[in-house]
C-alpha positions as CSV (number, residue, x, y, z in Angstrom):
1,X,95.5,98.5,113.8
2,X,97.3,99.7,110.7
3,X,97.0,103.5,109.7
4,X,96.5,104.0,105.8
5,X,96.9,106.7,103.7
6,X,93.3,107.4,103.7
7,X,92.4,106.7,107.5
8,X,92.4,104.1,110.4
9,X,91.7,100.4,108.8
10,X,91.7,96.7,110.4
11,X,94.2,95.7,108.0
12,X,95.0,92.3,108.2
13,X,97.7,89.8,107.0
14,X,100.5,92.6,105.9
15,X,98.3,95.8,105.1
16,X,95.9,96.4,102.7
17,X,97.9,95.5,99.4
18,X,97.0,92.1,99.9
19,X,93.3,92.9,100.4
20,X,93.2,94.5,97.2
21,X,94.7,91.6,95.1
22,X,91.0,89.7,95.9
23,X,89.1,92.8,94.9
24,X,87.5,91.8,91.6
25,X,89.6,88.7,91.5
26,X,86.7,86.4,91.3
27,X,89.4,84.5,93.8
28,X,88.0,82.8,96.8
29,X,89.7,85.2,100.0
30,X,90.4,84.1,103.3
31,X,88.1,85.2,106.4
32,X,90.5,88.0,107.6
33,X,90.6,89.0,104.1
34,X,87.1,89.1,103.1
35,X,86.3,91.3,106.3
36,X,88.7,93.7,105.4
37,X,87.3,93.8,101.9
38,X,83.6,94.6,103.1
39,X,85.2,97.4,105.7
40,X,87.3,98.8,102.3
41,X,84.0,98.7,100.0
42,X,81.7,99.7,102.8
43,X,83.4,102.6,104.2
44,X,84.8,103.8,100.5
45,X,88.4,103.9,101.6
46,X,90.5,102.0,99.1
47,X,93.7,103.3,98.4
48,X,93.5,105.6,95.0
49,X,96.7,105.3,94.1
50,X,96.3,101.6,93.6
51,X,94.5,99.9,90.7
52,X,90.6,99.3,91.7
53,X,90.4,96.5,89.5
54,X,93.1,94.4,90.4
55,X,95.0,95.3,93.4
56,X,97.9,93.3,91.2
57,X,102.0,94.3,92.4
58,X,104.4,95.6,89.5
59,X,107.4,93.4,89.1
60,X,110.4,95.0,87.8
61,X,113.1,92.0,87.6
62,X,116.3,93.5,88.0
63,X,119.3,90.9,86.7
64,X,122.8,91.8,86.3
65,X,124.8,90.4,83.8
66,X,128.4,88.7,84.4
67,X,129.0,89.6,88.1
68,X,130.5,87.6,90.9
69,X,128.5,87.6,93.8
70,X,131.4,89.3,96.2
71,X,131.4,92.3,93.9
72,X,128.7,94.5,95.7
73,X,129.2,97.0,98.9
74,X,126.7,95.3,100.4
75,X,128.1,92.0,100.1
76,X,131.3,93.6,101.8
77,X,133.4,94.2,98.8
78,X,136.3,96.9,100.0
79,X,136.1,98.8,96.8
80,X,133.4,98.4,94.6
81,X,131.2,101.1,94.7
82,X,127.0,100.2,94.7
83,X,125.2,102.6,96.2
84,X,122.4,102.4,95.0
85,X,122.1,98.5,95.0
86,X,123.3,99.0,98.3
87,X,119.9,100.9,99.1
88,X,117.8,98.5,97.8
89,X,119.8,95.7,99.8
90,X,119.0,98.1,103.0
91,X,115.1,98.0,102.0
92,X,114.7,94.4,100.7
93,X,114.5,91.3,101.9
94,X,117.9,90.3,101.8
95,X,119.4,86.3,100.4
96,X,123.4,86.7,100.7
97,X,123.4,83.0,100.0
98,X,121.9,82.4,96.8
99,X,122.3,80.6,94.0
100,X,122.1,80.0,89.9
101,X,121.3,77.1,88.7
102,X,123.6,77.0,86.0
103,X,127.0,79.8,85.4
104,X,126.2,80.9,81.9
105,X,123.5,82.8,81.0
106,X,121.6,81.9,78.4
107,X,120.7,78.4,81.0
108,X,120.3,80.8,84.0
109,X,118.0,83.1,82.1
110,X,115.1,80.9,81.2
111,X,115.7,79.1,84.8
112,X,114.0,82.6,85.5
113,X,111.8,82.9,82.4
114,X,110.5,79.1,83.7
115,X,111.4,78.2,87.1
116,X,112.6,74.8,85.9
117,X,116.4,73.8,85.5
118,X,118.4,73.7,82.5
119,X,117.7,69.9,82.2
120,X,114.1,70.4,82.5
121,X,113.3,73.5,80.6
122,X,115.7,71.6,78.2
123,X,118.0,75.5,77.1
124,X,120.8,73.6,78.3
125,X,123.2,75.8,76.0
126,X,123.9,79.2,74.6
127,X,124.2,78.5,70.9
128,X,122.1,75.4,69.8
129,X,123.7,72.6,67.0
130,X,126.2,73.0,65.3
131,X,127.4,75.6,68.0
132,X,128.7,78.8,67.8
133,X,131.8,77.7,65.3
134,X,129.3,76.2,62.6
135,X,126.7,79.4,62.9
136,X,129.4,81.8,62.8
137,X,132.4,80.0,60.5
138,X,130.9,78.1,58.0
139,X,131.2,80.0,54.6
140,X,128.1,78.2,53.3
141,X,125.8,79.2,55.8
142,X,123.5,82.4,55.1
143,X,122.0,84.3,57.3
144,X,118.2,82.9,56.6
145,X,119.4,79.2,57.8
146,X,121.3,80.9,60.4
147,X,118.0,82.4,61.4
148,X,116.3,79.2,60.7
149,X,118.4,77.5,63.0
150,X,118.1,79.7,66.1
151,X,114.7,80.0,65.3
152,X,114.1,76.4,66.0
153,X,115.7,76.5,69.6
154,X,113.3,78.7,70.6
155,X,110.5,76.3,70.4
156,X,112.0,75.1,73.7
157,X,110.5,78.4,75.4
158,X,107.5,78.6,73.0
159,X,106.2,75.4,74.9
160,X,106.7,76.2,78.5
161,X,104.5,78.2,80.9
162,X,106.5,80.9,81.2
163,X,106.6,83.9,83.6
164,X,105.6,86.8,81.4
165,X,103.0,84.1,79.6
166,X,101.5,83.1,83.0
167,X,101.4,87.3,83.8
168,X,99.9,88.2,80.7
169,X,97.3,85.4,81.1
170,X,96.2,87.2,84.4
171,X,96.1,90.9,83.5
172,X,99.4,92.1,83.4
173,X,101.5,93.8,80.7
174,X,104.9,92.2,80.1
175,X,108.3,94.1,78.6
176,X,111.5,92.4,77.7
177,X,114.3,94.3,77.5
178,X,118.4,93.6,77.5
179,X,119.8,89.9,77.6
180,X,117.5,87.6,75.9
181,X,118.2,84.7,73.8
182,X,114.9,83.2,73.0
183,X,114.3,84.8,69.8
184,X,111.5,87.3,69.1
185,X,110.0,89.4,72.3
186,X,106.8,87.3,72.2
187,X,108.5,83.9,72.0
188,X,108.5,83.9,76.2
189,X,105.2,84.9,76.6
190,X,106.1,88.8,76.7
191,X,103.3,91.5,75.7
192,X,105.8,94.2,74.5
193,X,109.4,94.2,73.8
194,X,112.6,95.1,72.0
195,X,114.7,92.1,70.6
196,X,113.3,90.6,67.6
197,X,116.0,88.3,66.3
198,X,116.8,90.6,63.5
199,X,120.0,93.1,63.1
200,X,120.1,96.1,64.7
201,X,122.0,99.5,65.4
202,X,122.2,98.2,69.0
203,X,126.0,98.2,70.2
204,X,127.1,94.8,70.8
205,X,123.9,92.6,68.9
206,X,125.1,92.0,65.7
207,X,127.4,89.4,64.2
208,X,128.9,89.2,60.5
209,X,129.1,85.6,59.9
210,X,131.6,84.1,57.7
211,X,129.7,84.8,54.0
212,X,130.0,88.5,55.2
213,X,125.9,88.8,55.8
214,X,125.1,90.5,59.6
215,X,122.5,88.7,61.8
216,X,121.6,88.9,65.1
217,X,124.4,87.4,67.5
218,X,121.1,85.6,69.9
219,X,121.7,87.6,72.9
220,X,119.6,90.3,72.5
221,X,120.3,92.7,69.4
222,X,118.1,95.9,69.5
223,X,117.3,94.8,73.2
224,X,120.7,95.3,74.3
225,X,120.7,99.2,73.9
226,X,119.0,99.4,77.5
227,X,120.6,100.8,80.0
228,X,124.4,101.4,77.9
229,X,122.3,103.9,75.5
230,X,118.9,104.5,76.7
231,X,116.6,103.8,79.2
232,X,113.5,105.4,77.6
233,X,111.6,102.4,76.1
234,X,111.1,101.3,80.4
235,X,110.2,105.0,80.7
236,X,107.8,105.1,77.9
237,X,106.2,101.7,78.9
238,X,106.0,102.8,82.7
239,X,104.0,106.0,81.2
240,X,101.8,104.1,78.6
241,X,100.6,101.7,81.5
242,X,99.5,104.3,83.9
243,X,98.3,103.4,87.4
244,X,95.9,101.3,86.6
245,X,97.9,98.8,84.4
246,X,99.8,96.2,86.0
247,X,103.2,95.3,84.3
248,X,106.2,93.3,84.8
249,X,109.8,94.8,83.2
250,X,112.6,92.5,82.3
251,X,115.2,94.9,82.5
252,X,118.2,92.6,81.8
253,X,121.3,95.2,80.7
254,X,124.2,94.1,79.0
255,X,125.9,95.4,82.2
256,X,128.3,94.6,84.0
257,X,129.3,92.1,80.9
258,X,132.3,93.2,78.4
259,X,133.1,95.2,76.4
260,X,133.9,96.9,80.4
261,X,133.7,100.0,77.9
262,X,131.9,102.4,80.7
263,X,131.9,106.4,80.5
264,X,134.9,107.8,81.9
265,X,133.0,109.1,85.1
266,X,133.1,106.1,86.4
267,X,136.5,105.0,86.2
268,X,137.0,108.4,87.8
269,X,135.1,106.5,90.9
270,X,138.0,104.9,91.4
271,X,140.9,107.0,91.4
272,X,143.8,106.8,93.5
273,X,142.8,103.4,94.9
274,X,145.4,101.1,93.6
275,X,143.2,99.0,91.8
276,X,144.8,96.6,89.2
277,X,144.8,97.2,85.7
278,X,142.6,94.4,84.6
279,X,139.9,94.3,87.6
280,X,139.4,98.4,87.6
281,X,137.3,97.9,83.9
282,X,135.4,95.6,85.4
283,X,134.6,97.8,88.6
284,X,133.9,100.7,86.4
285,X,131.3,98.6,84.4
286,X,129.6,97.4,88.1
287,X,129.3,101.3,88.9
288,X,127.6,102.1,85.3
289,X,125.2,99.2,86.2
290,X,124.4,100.7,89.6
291,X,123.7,103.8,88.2
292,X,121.0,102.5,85.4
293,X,119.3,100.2,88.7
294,X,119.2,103.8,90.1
295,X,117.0,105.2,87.0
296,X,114.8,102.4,86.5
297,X,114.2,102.3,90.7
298,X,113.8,106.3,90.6
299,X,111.3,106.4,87.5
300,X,108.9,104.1,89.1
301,X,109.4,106.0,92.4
302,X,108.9,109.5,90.9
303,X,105.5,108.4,89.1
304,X,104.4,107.4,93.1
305,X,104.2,103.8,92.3
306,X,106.6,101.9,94.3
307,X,104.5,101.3,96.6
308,X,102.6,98.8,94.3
309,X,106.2,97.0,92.9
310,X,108.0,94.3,93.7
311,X,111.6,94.5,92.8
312,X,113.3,91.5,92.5
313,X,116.9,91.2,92.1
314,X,119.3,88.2,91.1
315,X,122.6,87.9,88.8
316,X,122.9,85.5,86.1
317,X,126.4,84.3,86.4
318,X,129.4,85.2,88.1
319,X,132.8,86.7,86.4
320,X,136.3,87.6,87.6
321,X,138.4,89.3,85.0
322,X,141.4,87.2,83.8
323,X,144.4,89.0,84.9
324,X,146.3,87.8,81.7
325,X,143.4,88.6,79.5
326,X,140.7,91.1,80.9
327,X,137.6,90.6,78.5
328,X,138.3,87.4,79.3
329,X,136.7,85.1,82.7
330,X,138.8,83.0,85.5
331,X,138.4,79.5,85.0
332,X,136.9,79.5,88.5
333,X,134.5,81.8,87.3
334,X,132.0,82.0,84.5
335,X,130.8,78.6,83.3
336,X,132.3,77.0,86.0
337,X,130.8,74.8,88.6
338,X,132.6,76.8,91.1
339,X,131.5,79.2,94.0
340,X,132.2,82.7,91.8
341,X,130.4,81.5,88.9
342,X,127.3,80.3,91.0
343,X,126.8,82.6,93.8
344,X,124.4,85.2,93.5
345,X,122.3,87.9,96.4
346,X,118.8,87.9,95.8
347,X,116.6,90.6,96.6
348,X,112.9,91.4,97.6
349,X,111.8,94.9,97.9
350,X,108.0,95.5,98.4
351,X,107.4,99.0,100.5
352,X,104.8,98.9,103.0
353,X,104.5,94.4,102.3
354,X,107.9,93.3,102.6
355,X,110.2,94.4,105.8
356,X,113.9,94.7,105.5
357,X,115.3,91.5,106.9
358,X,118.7,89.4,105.7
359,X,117.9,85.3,105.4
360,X,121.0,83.4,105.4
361,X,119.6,80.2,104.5
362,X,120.1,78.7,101.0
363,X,118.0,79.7,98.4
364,X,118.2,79.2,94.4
365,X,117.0,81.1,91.3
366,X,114.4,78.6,90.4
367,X,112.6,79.9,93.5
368,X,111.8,83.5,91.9
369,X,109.3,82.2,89.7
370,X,106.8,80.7,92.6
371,X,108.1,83.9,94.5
372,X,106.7,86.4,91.5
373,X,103.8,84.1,91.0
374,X,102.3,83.6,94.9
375,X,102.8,87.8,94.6
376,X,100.9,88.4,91.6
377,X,98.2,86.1,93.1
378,X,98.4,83.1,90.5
379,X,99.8,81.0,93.0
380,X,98.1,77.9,91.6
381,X,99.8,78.4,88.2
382,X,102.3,77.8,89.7
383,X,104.5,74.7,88.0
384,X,108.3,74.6,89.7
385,X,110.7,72.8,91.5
386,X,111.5,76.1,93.6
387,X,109.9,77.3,96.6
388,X,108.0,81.3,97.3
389,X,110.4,83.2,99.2
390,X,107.2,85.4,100.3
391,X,106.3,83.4,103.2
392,X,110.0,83.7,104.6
393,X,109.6,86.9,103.9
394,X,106.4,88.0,105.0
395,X,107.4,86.4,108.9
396,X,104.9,84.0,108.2
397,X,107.3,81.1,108.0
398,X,111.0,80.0,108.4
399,X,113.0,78.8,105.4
400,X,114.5,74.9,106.0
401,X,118.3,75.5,107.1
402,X,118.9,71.5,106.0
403,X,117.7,72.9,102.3
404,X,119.8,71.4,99.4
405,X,120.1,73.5,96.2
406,X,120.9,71.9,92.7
407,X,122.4,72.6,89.8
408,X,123.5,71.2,86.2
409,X,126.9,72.9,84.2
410,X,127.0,72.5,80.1
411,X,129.7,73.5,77.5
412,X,127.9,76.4,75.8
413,X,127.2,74.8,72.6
414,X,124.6,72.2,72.1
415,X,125.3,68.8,70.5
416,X,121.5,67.9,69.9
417,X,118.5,69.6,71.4
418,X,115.6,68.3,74.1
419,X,118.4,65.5,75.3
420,X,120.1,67.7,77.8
421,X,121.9,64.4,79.3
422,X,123.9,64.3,75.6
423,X,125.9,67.4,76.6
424,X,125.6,67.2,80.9
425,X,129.7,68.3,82.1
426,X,129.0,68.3,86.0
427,X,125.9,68.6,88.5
428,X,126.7,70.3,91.8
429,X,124.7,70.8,95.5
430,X,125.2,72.3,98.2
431,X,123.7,71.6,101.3
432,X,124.7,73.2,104.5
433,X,128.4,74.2,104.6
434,X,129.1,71.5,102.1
435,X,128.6,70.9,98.2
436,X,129.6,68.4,96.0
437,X,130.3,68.7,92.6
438,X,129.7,65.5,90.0
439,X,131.6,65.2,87.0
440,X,129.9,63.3,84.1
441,X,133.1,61.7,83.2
442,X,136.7,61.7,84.0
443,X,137.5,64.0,81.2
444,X,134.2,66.2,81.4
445,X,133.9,69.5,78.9
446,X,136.3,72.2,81.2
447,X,138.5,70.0,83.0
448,X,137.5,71.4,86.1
449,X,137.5,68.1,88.0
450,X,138.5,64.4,87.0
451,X,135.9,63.4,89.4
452,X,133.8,64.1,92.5
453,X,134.6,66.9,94.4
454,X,133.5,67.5,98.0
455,X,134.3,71.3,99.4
456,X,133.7,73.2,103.0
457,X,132.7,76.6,101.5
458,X,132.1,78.4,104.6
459,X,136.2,77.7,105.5
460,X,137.4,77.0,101.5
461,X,135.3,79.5,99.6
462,X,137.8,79.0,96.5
463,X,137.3,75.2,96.3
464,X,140.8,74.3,97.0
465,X,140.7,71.5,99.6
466,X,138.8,68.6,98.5
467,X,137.6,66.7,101.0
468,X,136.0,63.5,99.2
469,X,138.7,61.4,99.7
470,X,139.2,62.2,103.6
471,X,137.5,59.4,105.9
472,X,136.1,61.7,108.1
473,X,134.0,62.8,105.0
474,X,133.1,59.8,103.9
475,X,129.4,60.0,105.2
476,X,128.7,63.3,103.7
477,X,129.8,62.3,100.4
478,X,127.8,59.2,100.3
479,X,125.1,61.4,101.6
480,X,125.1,64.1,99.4
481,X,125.9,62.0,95.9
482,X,122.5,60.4,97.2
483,X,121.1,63.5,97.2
484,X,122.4,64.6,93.5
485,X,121.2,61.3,92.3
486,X,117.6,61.4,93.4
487,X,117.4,65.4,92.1
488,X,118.6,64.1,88.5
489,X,120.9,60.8,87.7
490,X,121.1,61.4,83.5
């Protein structure tokens, strides 16, 4: 027996959220479930503060932008101050051991718009042909075939089911906000939003190209004034949806990423510390971020309806500030097929559904999609390589601890598009303690290895012993470049 707000239930399967999801679903229910629906409707107990006609979770995706996976408290980091993320570790369902698929964002991104990997949802790159030099340094270019140009890579996302397309197709309101390359708002599938591929007074989402016209740089223009100037367009569409309106929030800041251009209150977090010139930007930057996660978190709490979210968090890509050049990434870092660039904690909080709990086994971004899906009740929309973390979540099941996760590594401009193979630089897995990283030719895009790299990164987190060559190895290499090879062999 389960005590809810409005008296003493049979509640079945995790509590009554659950129950309601079926409640004028039209969805066939299981036994336990259907019971419990005729002792809600006959005794007249429902919850009120949930929505009568579809019982349906919020999701408020949470994704940080350039951060390496170390770089929380609650990942242990000395000095790096998270509170607040460090709250919602303590009240989530906790993945240390995650990863991206790819370690630049634009790739990692619609991995979560889509669920597929870069090779499959085919946004393989940042800036699509003839690359960020010929968009931006051509003097015969103008900003309508600029435009026109973009415009076409984003017919990549206009054909795939997409998360907020799938949501919005089942009742649910859908705002983008923040990093976003895919064009207009509504190009993904979203209801609502604030990039719309046109110039803006936005800090950071404009670009003068070389015949001295502005456009939008891609990443997000007007959308990128969340969180580092305002927060009120989440705050208006929280308000506008009410209780009864399910939504999903892409809240996506340009934060931690440079300019690491913070207030000074929170380089004041840091003082007397000893922190080194070049990493203490960077810090600051993580703390601003915290702080906005804190609003968003609080607004949805204040208006009593975090009982009814799912907050998911993940971070695109890792990035370690280059001592010699500070807005600048390690090699090992951003873009790389390396551990820091890679690595990411994921996060499931869902009060009163989900209980705190850490799972150390191996998980990947592509399995957020089924995850968000199998919670909003659409579980046979579902179209992914990834698995639902909400069974290994819920207690219901255990996650595999022999699980291999995949991933694909591009230059960040495209040479053609829909023929990811053209531009492939390295595929990686990891499997257990080990991963192996596949070079698509001796001098691949990076010159981060000549060729295959096996690594221990449990006792070598930084790569630096590779063991491919050693005899000992020999059988895990064979058996893991088997493994890469059935997953994808461009």
């Amino acid at each position: 027996m389960k005590q809810s707000r409005t008296g003493i239930l049979p509640v079945f399967y995790t509590g009554w959220k659950p129950v309601l999801r079926y409640i004028g679903s039209g969805r066939k229910a299981p036994p336990t479930v259907i019971l419990a629906i005729c002792l809600f409707q006959t005794l007249g107990c429902a919850p009120k503060k949930m929505s009568q006609a579809t019982g349906l979770p919020n999701i408020v995706y949470i994704i940080s932008d350039d951060q390496t996976y170390t770089d929380f408290g609650f990942m242990g980091h000395p000095v790096v101050q998270t509170p607040h993320l460090d709250h919602l570790a303590e009240q989530s369902a906790f993945f240390p051991n995650g990863y991206v698929t790819s370690s630049v964002c634009r790739p990692s991104l619609v991995t979560l718009l889509t669920g597929l990997y870069p090779f499959q949802h085919g946004v393989h790159f940042n800036h699509p042909p003839p690359g960020f030099p010929g968009l931006t340094q051509d003097p015969d270019l103008t900003k309508e075939e600029f435009d026109a140009l973009r415009d076409k890579a984003c017919d990549l996302i206009r054909n795939k089911p997409s998360l907020p397309r799938i949501l919005a197709r089942n009742g649910y309101r859908c705002l983008q906000t923040g990093k976003y390359w895919e064009g207009h708002w509504s190009n993904a599938g979203f209801t609502e939003g604030m990039t719309i591929a046109e110039p803006s007074n936005a800090l950071n989402g404009n670009k003068t190209i070389a015949n001295g016209e502005v456009v939008a740089h891609g990443n997000g223009d007007a959308g990128l004034a969340i969180g580092r100037e305002t927060m009120k367009p989440i705050f208006d569409f929280i308000d506008d949806c009410g209780e009864d309106q399910p939504f999903m929030i892409w809240y996506a800041p340009f934060l931690p990423h440079v300019p690491h251009d913070s207030p000074q209150r929170f380089y004041d977090l840091y003082k007397g510390q000893n922190i080194p010139d070049h990493k203490l930007p960077y810090y600051a930057s993580i703390s601003w971020f915290d702080e906005t996660v804190n609003q968003l978190i609080k607004a949805i709490e204040d208006r009593d309806l975090a009982d009814n979210t799912l907050f998911v968090f993940v971070v695109d890509n890792g990035f370690e500030p280059d001592p010699k050049n500070p807005r600048n990434y390690t090699k090992n870092s951003k873009r790389s097929p390396f551990e820091p660039g890679l690595r990411t904690p994921m996060m499931l909080r869902w009060d009163g559904v989900l209980s705190p709990a850490k799972f150390e086994e191996l998980v990947s971004s592509i399995d957020l999609f089924p995850t968000i899906l199998e919670a909003a009740g659409v579980k046979d929309e579902i179209e992914s390589p990834g698995i639902s973390l909400l069974p290994s979540a819920l207690g219901k099941s255990k996650l595999d601890p022999n699980r291999a996760v995949f991933g694909d590594i591009y230059p960040g401009d495209a040479s053609v598009l829909g023929n990811p193979a053209a531009d492939i630089a390295y595929r990686w897995v990891r499997q257990g303690d080990y991963k192996l990283i596949v070079p698509s030719l001796p001098d691949a895009w990076g010159d981060y290895l000549t060729k295959p790299g096996l690594f221990n990164v449990v006792t070598d987190p930084l790569e630096e012993k590779d063991l491919s060559r050693t005899s000992e190895y020999r059988d895990r290499f064979t058996q893991l470049h088997t493994l890469i090879d059935e997953w994808w062999s461009p």
